[in-house]
N, C-alpha and C positions, 0 to 999 in steps of 0.2 A: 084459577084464571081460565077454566073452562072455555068462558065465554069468547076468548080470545082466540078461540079454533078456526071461530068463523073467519073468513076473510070474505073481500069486496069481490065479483066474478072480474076477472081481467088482473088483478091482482095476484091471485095463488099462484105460488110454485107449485113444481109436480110433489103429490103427496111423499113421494119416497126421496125427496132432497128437503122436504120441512122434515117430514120425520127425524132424520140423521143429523138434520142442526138444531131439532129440539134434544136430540141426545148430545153430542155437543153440547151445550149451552146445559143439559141438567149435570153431565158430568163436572162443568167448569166450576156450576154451583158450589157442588161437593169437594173441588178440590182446591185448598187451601193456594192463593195468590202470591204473586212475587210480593216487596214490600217496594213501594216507589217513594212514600213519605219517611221522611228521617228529623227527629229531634237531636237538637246538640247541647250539649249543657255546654262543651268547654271550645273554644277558639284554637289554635292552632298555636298562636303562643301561652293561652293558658296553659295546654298540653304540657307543652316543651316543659316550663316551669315545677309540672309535677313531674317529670321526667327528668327534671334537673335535680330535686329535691328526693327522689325515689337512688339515683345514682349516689349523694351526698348521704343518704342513711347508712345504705351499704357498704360504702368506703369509707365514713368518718367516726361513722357511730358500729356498725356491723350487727351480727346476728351471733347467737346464744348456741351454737351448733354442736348438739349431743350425741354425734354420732362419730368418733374416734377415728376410725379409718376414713371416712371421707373429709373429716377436718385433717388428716394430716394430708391427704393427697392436694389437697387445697392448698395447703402452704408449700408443700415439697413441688408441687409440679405446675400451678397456675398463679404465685405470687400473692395468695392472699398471705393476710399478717393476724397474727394471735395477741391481742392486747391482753395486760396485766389484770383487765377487769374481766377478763373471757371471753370477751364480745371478738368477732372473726370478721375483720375487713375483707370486702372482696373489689379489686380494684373494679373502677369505672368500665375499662376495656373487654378484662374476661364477661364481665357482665354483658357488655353489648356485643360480644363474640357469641355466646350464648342464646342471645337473644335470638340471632340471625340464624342457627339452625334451625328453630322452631318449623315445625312444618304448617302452611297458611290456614289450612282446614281441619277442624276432626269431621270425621265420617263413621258413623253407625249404619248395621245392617241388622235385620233381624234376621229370626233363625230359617226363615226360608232364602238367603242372602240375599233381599231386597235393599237398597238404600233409603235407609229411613230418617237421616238425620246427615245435612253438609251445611257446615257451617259458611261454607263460600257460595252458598245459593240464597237468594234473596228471598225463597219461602222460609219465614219462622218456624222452628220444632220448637214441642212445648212437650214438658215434661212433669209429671207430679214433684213433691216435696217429699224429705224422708226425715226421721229421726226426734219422731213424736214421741212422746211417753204415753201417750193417752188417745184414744180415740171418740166421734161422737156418734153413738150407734144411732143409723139413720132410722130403727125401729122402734126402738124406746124413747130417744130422746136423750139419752144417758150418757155421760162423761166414767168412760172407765177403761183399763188399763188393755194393751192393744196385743190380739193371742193371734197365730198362724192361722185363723181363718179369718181373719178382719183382711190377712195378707193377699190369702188367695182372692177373697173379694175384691180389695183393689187391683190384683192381677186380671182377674177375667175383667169388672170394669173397665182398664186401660186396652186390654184388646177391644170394647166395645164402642168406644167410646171414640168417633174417626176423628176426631182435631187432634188427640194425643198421639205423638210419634215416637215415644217411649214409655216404658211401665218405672214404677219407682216403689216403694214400698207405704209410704207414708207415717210408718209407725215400726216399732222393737216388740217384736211377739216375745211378751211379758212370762208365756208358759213352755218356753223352750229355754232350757240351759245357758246359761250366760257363753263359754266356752264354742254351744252351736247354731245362737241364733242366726248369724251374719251367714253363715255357709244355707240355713235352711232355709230364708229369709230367699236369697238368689236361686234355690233350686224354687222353689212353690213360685217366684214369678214367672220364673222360664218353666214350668209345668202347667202355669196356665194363661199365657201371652207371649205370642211370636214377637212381639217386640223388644227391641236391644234395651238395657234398664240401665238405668244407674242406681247403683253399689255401692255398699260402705265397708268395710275389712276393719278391724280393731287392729290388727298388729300384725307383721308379716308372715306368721303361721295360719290365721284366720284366711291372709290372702292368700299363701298356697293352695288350703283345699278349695278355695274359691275360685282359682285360676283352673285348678282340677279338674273340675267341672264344666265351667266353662270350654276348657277343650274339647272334651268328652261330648260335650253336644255340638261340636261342629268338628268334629272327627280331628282333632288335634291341633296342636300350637301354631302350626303353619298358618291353619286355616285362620284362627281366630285371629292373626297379625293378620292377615291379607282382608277379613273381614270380620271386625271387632261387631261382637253384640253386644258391651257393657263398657260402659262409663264409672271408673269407678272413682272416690271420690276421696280427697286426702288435703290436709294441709298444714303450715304450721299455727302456732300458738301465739297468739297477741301477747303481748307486746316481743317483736322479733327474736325467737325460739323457736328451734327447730328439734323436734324430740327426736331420739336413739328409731325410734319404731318405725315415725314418720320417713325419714330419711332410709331404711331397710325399704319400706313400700317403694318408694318413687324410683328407686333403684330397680327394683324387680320387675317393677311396672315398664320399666323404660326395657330394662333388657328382652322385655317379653311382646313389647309395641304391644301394649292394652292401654290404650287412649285412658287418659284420666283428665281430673281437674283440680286444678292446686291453686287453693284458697283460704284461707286462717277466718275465722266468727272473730272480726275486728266488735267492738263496744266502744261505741266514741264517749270521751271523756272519762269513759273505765278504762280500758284498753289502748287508747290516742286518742292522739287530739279529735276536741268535739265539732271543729270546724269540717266540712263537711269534705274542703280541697285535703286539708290535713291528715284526714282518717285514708282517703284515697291514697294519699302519697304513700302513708307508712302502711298499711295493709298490702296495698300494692309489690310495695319491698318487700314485703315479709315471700308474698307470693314468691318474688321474680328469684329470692333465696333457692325457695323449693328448686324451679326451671331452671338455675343455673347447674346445680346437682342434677339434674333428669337429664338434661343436653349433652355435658359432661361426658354421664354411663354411655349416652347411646347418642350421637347426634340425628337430630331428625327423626325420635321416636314422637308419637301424638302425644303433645300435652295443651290444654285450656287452662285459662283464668277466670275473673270475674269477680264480682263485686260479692262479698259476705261481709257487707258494712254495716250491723244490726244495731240500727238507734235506738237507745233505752228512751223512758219517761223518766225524766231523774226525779220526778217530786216522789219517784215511789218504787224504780229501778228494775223496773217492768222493760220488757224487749217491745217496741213497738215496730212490728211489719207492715202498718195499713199505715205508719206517717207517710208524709211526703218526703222526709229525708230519706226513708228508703230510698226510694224511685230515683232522688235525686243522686243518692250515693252510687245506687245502680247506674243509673245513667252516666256519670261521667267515667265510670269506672271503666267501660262498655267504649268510651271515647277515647281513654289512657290505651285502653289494649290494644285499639284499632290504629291509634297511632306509631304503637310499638311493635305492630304485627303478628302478635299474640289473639287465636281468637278467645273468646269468651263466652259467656251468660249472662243474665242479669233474672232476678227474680221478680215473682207480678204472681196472682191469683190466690192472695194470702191476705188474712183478717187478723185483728187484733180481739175480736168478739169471741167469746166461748162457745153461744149458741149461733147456728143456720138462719141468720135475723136479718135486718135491713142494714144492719151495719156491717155484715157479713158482703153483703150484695155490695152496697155502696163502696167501701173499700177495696173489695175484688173487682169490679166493673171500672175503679179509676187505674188500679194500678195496672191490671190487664192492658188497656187502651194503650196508658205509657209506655209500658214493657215491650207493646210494637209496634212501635217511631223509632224505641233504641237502635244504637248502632250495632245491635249484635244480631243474629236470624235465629237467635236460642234462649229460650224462655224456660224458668223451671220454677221450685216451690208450689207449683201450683198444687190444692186443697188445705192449706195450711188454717190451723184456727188459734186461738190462744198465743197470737205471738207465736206460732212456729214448736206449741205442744201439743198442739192435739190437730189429728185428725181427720177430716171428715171426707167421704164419700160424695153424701149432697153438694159440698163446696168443689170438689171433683167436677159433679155432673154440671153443675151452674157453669163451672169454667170451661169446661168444652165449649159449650153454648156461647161464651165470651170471646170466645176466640173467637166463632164465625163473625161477629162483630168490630171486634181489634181487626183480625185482618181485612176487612171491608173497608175498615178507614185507612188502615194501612197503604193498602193498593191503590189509592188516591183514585186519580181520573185519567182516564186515553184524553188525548187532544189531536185527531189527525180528520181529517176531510169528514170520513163516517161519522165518526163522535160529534162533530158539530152542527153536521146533520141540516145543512140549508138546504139540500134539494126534499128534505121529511120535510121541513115547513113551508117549499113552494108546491107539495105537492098535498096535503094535509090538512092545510090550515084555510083554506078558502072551504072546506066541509068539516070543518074540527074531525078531520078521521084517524087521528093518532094512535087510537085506541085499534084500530084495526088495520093498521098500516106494516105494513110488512117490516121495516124497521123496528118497531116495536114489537112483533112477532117472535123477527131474531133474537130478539136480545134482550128480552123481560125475563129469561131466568138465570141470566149470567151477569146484566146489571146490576141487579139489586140483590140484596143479603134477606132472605127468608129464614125464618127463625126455628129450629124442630119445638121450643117448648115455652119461647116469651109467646104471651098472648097479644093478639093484634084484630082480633075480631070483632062482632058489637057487642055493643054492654048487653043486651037483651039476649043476644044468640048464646054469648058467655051465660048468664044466669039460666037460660033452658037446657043450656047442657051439667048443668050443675053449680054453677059460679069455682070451679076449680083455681085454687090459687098456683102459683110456680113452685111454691113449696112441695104441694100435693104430688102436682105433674111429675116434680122431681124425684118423690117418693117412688111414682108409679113408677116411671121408667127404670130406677135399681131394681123395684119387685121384679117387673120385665126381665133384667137379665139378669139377677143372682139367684131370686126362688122361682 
């Protein structure tokens, strides 16, 4: 918009106060918006209801709790009860005693101790996905199993890439020992991405040398409590089980205030109920299990929730990520926590397609948009393909892009004197001079959402410069920054 330099004589301000509001106004561009639009799935007595129903699992049916010393503490010192079938009642009350230490917000820093992730700020962070088995290499085309340099690449990508405000791994580097994936999987992201990641640990030796490290790079435990750089990630077992291992992390986790998120891979109608309030209710429980144990060890150390309510296709028992019962599942889930004070996640920028296709696009492009209306400012899975096993980079880059998008709708519209702008139309519109009006000036690159790599140009300008598709683009840009 070149052409827009020009102004009318009588019109311009002094060059060096346009200059500083056209900086202004490009940085606004680039920086990601409060959200002002909110989608609700659930009412306020719906809520209640799955909160009535989440208290009524815990205390009548209970949880599967394999971890010996904190099931007896539980009975000995907070009144739960041990039924004949195993199952561990936890009364109504310690449950909502626990709930109320929860601290309001988790907060991420990177390693330069920037804050890059507050969940009580109304800008969305958005985060990749992890725990692929496969990857789709953006060079070949090729579906195959995911090595410590697929890692690093999605590490330097997440640094490159501005709408992401954490790195995440996306995939299990296949050529590293089972025993050191998880420990070298966190060093290669923090050796190539200032940004705080989130982390998965197998079992709580895995998490030791993980914490290890972790300190090490922000000069010890102190620091990394007072400014966490990883999210790490735990939960229990559908249907309401909590393993020996599981219950070891959230402990260490809490005693170490390393912000985590405790969530269970619910399967409705495998795992609960396939109703959509149902799976919420009991997944939810399974969670709020984990939080009463983490509050417990430590009150008011960071913990998150959120929705891992993975609806199958049951004609053939496939994970489908791109339904809308995800979204939906997300969404209310998102609504549950917010009403229980617990913050959360909700996932979005994930496909059910194998290949980087239009169904890739069209399923990321809806559930993105969803994911920020949710009532939570944290978005993750993002680059997921196969249902959540594979992979991909390109679906990466496409999601950055989606974001600048999502958060434009998100941020809805100003309504004040400016914004409505009747002295622009008594002063404007008797010479149609809008186009060169200083209102317009202001505020044409902070209004509008400009794209780095959807096309919006002409069809003929497109074809002389090659007819380049988004795929291509997209291609180009990882060459950009990986080779």
């Amino acid at each position: 918009m070149a052409e827009l330099a020009a102004r009318r004589p009588g019109r311009r301000k002094s060059s060096r106060a346009a200059k500083l509001n056209r900086k202004a106004h490009i940085a606004d561009m680039t920086r990601l918006k409060d959200q002002a639009l909110r989608l609700r799935l659930v009412d306020q007595q719906q809520v209640t209801m799955i909160h009535d129903a989440v208290l009524k699992i815990l205390s009548e049916i209970g949880v599967v709790l394999e971890h010996e010393a904190t099931r007896a503490m539980l009975i000995a010192d907070h009144g739960c009860r041990l039924g004949d079938d195993g199952y561990l009642r936890m009364p109504p009350d310690l449950v909502e005693r626990a709930l109320g230490t929860v601290p309001p917000a988790i907060r991420l820093y990177d390693l330069n101790g920037n804050l890059k992730v507050d969940t009580s700020s109304r800008v969305t962070a958005y985060c990749p996905g992890h725990n692929c088995v496969r990857v789709l290499d953006w060079r070949t085309g090729t579906l195959r199993p995911c090595t410590l340099q697929d890692i690093r690449e999605t590490a330097r990508l997440c640094e490159a890439l501005p709408n992401l405000s954490m790195s995440c791994s996306l995939g299990y580097p296949g050529d590293i020992p089972a025993e050191d994936e998880a420990v070298e999987t966190v060093r290669t992201l923090f050796a190539h991405c200032t940004k705080p990641a989130a982390i998965l640990a197998h079992d709580e030796h895995i998490q030791a040398r993980i914490l290890s490290h972790l300190s090490e790079l922000v000069g010890g435990y102190g620091n990394l409590a007072d400014k966490p750089v990883a999210l790490e990630l735990m939960g229990p077992i559908s249907p309401l089980r909590l393993p020996g291992e599981f219950c070891e992390r959230i402990i260490n986790a809490a005693r170490h205030h390393l912000p985590i998120v405790c969530y269970p891979a619910t399967f409705p109608g495998m795992s609960s109920p396939i109703s959509v309030a149902g799976a919420i209710a009991q997944s939810s429980a399974e969670a709020i299990a984990g939080i009463v144990i983490h509050q417990l060890t430590e009150p008011g150390a960071p913990i998150m929730s959120g929705s891992a309510v993975l609806p199958m296709d049951m004609r053939q028992a496939d994970l489908a990520y791109g339904a809308p019962e995800y979204m939906l599942n997300g969404l209310g889930a998102a609504d549950y926590f917010s009403f229980i004070g617990v913050p959360s996640w909700v996932g979005a920028g994930c496909s059910d397609s194998h290949a980087f296709d239009a169904q890739a696009a069209a399923e990321a492009g809806a559930n993105m948009a969803i994911a920020a209306l949710a009532g939570t400012p944290f978005v993750h899975n993002l680059g997921f393909l196969s249902g959540g096993r594979t992979g991909s980079l390109e679906m990466l880059a496409l999601c950055d892009e989606l974001i600048g998008w999502s958060n434009q709708m998100a941020a809805g519209c100003a309504v004040d004197a400016d914004a409505v702008a009747f002295d622009v139309v008594k002063r404007a519109a008797p010479d149609n001079s809008f186009l060169t009006d200083p209102h317009t000036q202001d505020r044409y690159l902070g209004e509008n959402w400009y794209p780095a790599m959807f096309e919006r140009s002409d069809a003929e300008a497109w074809l002389e410069n090659g007819g380049v598709d988004l795929q291509a683009r997209i291609r180009g840009k990882l060459s950009q920054v990986l080779d």
